[in-house]
C-alpha positions in Angstrom: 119.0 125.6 -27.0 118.6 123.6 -30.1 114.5 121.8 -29.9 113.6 118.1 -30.4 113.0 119.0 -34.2 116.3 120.9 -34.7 118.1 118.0 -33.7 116.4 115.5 -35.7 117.3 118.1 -38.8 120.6 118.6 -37.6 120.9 114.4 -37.9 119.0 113.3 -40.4 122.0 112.1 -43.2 123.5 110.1 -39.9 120.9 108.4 -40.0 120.9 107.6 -43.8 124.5 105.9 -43.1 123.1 104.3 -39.6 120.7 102.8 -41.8 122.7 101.2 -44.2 121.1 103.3 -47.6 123.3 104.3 -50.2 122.2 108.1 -51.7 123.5 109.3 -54.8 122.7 110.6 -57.8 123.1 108.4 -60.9 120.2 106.5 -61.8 120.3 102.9 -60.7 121.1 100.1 -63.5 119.1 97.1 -64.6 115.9 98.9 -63.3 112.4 96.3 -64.3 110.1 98.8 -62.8 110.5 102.2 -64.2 109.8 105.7 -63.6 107.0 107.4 -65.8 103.7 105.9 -66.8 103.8 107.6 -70.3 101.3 109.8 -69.7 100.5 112.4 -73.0 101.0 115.5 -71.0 103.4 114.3 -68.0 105.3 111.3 -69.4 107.5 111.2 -66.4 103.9 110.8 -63.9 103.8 107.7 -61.9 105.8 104.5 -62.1 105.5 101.3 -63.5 105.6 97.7 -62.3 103.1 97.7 -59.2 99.7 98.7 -57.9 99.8 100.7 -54.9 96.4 99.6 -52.5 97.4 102.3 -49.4 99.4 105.3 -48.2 100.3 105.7 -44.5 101.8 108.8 -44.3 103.1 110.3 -40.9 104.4 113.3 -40.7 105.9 115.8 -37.6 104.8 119.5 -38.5 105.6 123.0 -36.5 104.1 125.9 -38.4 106.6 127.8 -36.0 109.3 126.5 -38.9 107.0 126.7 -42.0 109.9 124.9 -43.9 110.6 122.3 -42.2 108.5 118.9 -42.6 109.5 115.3 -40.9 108.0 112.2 -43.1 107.6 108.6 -42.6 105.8 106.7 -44.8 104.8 103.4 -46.0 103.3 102.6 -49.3 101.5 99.2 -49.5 101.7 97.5 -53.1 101.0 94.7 -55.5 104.1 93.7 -57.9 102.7 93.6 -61.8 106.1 92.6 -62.7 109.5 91.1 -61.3 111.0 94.4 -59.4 114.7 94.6 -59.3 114.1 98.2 -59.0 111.1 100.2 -58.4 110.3 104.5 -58.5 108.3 106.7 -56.1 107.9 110.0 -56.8 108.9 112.6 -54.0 110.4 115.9 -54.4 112.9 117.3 -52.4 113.7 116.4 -49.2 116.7 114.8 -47.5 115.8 110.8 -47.6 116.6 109.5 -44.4 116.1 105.5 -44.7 113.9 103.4 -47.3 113.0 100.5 -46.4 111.5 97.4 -48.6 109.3 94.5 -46.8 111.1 95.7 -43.4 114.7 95.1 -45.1 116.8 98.4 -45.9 117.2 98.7 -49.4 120.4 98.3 -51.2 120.8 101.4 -53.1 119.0 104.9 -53.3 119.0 107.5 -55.6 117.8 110.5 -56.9 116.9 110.8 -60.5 115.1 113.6 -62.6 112.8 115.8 -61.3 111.0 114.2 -58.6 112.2 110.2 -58.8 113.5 108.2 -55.9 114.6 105.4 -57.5 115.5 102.7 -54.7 116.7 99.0 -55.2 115.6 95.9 -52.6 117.8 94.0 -51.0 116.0 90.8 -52.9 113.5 91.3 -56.2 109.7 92.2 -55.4 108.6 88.6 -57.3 105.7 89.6 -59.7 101.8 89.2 -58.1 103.2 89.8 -54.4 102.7 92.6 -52.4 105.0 94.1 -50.4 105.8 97.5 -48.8 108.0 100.3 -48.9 108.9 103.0 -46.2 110.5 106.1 -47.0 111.4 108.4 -43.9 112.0 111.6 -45.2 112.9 115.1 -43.8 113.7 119.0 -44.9 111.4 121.6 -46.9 108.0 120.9 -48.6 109.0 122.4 -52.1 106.8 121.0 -54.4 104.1 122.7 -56.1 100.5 122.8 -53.7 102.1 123.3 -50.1 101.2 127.2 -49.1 101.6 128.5 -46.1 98.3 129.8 -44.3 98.1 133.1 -42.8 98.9 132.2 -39.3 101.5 129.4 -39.9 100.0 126.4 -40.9 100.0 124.6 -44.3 97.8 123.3 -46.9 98.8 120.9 -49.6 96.7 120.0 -52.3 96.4 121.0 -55.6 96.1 119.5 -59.4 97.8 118.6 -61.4 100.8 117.6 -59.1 100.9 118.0 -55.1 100.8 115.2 -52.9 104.9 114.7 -53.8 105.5 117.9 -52.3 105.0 116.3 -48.8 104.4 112.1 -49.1 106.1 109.5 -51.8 103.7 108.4 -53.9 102.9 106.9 -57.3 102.4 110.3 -58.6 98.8 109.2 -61.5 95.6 109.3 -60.9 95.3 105.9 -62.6 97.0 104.5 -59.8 94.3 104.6 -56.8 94.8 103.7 -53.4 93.1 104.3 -49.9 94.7 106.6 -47.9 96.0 106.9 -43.6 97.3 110.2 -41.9 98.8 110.7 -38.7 100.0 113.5 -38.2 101.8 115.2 -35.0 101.4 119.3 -34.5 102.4 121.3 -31.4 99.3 121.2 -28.8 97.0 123.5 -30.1 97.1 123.1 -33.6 94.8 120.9 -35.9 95.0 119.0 -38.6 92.4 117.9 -41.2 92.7 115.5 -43.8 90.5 113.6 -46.3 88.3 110.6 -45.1 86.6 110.3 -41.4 88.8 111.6 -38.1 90.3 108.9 -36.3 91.5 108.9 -32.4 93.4 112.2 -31.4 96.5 111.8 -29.1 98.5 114.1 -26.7 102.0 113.4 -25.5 103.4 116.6 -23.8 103.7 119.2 -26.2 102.2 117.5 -29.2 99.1 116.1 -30.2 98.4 113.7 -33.2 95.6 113.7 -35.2 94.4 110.5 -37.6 92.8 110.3 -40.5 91.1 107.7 -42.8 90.1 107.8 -46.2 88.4 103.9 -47.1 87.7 104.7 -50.8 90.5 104.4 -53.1 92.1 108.5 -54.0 94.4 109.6 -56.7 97.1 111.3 -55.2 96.1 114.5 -56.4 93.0 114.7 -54.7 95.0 114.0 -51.0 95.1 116.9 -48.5 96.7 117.9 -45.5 95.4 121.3 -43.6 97.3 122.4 -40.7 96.3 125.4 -38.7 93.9 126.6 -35.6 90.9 125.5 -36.7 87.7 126.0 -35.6 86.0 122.5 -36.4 82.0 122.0 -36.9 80.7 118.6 -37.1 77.3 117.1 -38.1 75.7 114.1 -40.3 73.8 113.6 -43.2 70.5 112.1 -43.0 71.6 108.6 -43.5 74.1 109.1 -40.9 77.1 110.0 -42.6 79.2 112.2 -41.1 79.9 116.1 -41.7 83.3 117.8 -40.4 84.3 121.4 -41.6 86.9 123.0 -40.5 88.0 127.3 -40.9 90.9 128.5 -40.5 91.1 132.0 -38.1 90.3 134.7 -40.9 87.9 132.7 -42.7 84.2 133.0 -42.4 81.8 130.9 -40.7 78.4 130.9 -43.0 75.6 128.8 -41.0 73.6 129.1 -43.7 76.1 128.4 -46.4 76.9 125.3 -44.4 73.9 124.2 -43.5 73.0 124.2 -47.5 75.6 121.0 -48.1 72.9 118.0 -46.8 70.5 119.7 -50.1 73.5 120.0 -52.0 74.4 116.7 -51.6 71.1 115.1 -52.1 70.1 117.5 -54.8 73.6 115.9 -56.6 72.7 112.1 -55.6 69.5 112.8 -57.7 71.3 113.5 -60.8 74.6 111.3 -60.1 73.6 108.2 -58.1 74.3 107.9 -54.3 77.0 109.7 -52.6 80.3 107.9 -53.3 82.4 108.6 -49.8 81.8 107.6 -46.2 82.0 111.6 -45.0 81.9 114.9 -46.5 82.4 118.1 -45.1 84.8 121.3 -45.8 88.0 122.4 -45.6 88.1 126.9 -45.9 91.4 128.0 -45.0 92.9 131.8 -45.5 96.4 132.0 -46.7 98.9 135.0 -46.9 100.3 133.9 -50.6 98.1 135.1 -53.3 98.5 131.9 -55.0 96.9 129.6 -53.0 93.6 128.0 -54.6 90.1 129.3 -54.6 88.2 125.9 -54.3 89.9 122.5 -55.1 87.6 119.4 -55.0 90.1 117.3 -52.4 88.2 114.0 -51.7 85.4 114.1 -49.5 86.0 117.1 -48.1 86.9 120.0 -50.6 89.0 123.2 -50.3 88.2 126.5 -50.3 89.3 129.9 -49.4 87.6 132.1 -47.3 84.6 130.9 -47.1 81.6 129.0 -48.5 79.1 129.7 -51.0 76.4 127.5 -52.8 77.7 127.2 -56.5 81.7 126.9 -55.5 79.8 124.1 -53.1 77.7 122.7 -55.8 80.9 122.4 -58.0 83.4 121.0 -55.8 81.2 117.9 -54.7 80.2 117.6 -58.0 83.7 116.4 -58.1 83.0 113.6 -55.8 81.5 112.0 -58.3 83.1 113.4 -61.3 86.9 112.8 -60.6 87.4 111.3 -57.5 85.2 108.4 -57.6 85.3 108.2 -61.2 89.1 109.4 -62.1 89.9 110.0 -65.7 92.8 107.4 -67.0 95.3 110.5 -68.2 95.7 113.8 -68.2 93.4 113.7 -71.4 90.7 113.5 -70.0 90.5 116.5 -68.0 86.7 117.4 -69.4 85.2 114.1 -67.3 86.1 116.5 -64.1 85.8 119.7 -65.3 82.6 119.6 -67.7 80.4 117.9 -65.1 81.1 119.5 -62.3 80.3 123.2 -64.3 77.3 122.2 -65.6 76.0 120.6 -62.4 76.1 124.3 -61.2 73.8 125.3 -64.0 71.5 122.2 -62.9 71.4 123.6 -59.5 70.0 127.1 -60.8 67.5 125.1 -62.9 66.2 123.6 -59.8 66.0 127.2 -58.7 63.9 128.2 -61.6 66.6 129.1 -64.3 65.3 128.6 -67.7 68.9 126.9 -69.2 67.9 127.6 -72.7 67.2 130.6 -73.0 69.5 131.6 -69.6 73.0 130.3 -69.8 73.0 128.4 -73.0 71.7 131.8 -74.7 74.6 133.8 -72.6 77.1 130.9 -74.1 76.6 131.5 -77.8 76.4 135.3 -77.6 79.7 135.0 -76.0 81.0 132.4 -78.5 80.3 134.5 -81.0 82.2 137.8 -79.5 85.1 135.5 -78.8 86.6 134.2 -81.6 89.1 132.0 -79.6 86.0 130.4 -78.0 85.8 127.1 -80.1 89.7 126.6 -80.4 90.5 124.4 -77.4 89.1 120.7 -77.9 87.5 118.9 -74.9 89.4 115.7 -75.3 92.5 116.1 -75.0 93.4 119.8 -75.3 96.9 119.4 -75.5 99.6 119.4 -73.1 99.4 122.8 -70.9 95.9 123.1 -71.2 94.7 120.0 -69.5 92.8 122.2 -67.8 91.8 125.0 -70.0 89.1 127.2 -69.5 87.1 125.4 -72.2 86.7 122.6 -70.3 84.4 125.1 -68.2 82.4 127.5 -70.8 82.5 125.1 -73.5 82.2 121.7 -72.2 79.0 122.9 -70.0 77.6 124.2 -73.3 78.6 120.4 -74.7 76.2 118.6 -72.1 73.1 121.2 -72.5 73.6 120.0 -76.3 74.0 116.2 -75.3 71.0 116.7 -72.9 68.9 118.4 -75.4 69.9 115.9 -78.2 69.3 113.0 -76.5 66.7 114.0 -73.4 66.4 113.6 -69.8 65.9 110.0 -69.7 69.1 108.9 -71.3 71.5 112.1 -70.6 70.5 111.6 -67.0 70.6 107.6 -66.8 73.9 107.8 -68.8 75.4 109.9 -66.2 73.8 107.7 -63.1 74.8 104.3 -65.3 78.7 106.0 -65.6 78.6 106.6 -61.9 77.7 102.8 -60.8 80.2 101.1 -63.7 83.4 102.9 -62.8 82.8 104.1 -59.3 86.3 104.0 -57.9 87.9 103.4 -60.4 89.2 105.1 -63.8 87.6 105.9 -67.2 88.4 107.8 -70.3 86.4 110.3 -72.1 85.7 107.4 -75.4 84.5 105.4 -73.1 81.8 108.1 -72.3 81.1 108.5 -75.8 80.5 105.0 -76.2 78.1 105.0 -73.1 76.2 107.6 -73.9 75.4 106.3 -77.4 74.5 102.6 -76.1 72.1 104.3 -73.3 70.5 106.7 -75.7 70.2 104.2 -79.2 71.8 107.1 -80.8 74.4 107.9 -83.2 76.4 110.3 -81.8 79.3 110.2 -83.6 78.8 113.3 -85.4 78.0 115.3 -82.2 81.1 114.3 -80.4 83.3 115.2 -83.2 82.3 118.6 -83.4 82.0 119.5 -79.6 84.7 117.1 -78.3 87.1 116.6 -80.8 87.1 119.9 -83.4 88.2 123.3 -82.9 85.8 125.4 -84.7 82.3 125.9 -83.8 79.8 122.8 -84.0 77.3 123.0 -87.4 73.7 123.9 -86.5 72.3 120.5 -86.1 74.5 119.9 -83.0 75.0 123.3 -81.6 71.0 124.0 -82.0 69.6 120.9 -81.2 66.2 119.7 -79.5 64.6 122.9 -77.9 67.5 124.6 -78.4 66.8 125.3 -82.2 64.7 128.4 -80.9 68.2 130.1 -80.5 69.5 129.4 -84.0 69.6 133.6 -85.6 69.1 131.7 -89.0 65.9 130.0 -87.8 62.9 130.6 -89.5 60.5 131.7 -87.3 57.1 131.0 -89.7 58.4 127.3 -89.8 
């Protein structure tokens, strides 16, 4: 006997004609918003023409039908221009009935990979906001859903994932707070970004609700469905703690117990904590292609279990990319660098010497590597957005800014970046620029040869400070 899900499946494009929605798949004419920001690496990213200010995504899930995913939701906006016609991203999916400002919309279509490009029954005028909800059903295809090892699902990964299972406005320059509900069979859990709201049960399924208050790129949004075993605690100022591990996943009290320092040890270097909670998400997945640690907002992912510097890295993040996004895929290095070099500031705490430790370790490899210097930090081309450079390299880059400039400024810049962008977006000039007004240096020269060249920086910028006791060529009488 067919279930309550099977039969939704089985009427989903009746209800496309019951509500009055055209599909098809020529692009719409005449459109004033369009699809693709322009984006160097991912030109057909994101939309123009409005401002999204909140998701509410609801979605029905049964890990008993791993490919099968019911959507519903509404995207909350502010028009920038006139909209005859405006883009979400989504991929896949049968759309079952969009919606604009409560009024079905006149046209749908499908266009590219990943555009729904829909048309109101009346223009969107320019400065107004309005809404749009998309209900949605079929297979999660999209890169950054995997299946866990017991049934459940996970979606988040970077660059692209949060069109494999919500519409969105696919760039991280586009920021917007963030609802889920989401109903599972009784039993099942689901964990999200932001604080838990009220959990409800209705026969057979229970729906869980989730809030994140601070304004997300769509990229760091999350979903985690499975049998969870949840643990919950605060911080000492009250904020609240919730981890959750999937069966096959370990449970580390002390690893867990480690995130209050963790956190602190960050806000000491970075400013206060940006979000309202915190907390983990470790799942274990049966596809070897699921991600070791991803820093989804406010409460990262990882896989199998937790351990201090994957920890240390991931809510580095917090501050580095989620609360302060980069502008476009160029910027990759304000993530990436920051959070790999706080994980060397958290073994100094321990003791490390960083000198003559990693930053020794760095330039013996550099020099055994001869592809070591060839990626640049700012903007590494298209494919390598996230190179390993941005790692290896770009921690090396802040030692040398640290050292070049000392404690003081490197340290204040990064606490002064944290309070002038926090939630919002920056670019990796803009850090140049801040770093050289905090520290009264000229650091033109020292950007250009760690950020912007491809070869290894000259001597006075990869030797600088107390790091000129590592120079081979050094004189050691002078």
């Amino acid at each position: 006997m067919p279930t309550p899900r099977h039969r939704r499946r089985a009427t989903a494009l009746a209800t496309a004609v019951a509500a009055g929605i055209v599909l098809t798949t020529l692009p719409a004419a005449g459109a004033s918003g369009e699809g693709g920001l322009g984006d160097p690496y991912f030109p057909e990213d994101g939309n123009s023409g409005y401002d999204v200010s909140e998701y509410d995504v609801h979605v029905h899930y049964d890990p008993a039908h791993p490919r099968y995913l019911e959507g519903d939701t509404t995207v909350e906006a502010v028009a920038t221009q006139d909209l005859d016609v405006l883009h979400l991203d989504l991929e896949g999916f049968t759309v079952t009935g969009v919606t604009v400002n409560g009024t079905p919309a006149r046209t749908v279509s499908r266009e590219g990979a990943h555009e729904l490009v829909i048309t109101p029954a009346r223009p969107v005028a320019k400065n107004t906001r309005f809404s749009v909800r998309v209900r949605y059903s079929g297979e999660p295809v999209g890169k950054g859903w995997h299946t866990l090892a017991d049934g459940g699902a996970n979606a988040s990964e970077e660059p692209h994932s949060a069109t494999a299972w919500y519409p969105a406005n696919d760039h991280p320059s586009d920021k917007a707070t963030f609802r889920l509900t989401a109903t599972v069979p009784t039993g099942w859990t689901v964990v999200g970004n932001g604080r838990p709201g009220a959990t409800t049960t209705e026969r057979d399924t229970s729906t869980f609700r989730w809030y994140e208050d601070r304004p997300m790129a769509t990229y760091l949004s999350t979903i985690a469905i499975d049998t969870f075993t949840m643990r919950t605690s605060k911080l000492s100022d009250g904020t609240p703690v919730v981890n959750a591990y999937s069966p096959g996943s370990r449970i580390d009290p002390e690893a867990e117990a480690q995130l209050p320092e963790i956190l602190d040890f960050l806000a000491s270097k970075f400013g206060p904590y940006p979000f309202s909670s915190a907390g983990a998400i470790v799942i274990s997945g049966n596809d070897d292609e699921g991600p070791l640690a991803l820093e989804t907002q406010s409460r990262p992912t990882y896989h199998g279990s937790l351990f201090d510097l994957s920890m240390v890295h991931e809510n580095a993040h917090q501050w580095f990319g989620n609360s302060v996004s980069f502008t476009d895929w160029r910027d990759g290095c304000l993530a990436e660098c920051f959070a790999q070099y706080a994980g060397q500031l958290w073994d100094e705490k321990s003791g490390a010497d960083l000198d003559e430790g990693f930053y020794a370790a760095m330039v013996e490899e550099s020099a055994e590597d001869p592809d070591f210097w060839t990626t640049r930090l700012y903007d590494p081309g298209q494919g390598r957005e996230l190179d390993g450079a941005l790692y290896s390299k770009g921690s090396m880059m802040l030692h040398a800014l640290r050292r070049t400039v000392g404690d003081d400024a490197f340290f204040g810049t990064l606490k002064r970046w944290q309070r002038d962008h926090r939630y919002g977006n920056a670019s990796w000039p803009q850090f140049e620029a801040l770093a050289q007004e905090v520290s009264g240096k000229d650091l033109t020269g020292f950007f250009h040869a760690w950020a912007h060249s491809t070869t290894a920086p000259p001597k006075e910028y990869l030797f600088p400070g107390s790091l000129g006791s590592l120079d081979p060529s050094a004189d050691p009488a002078a």
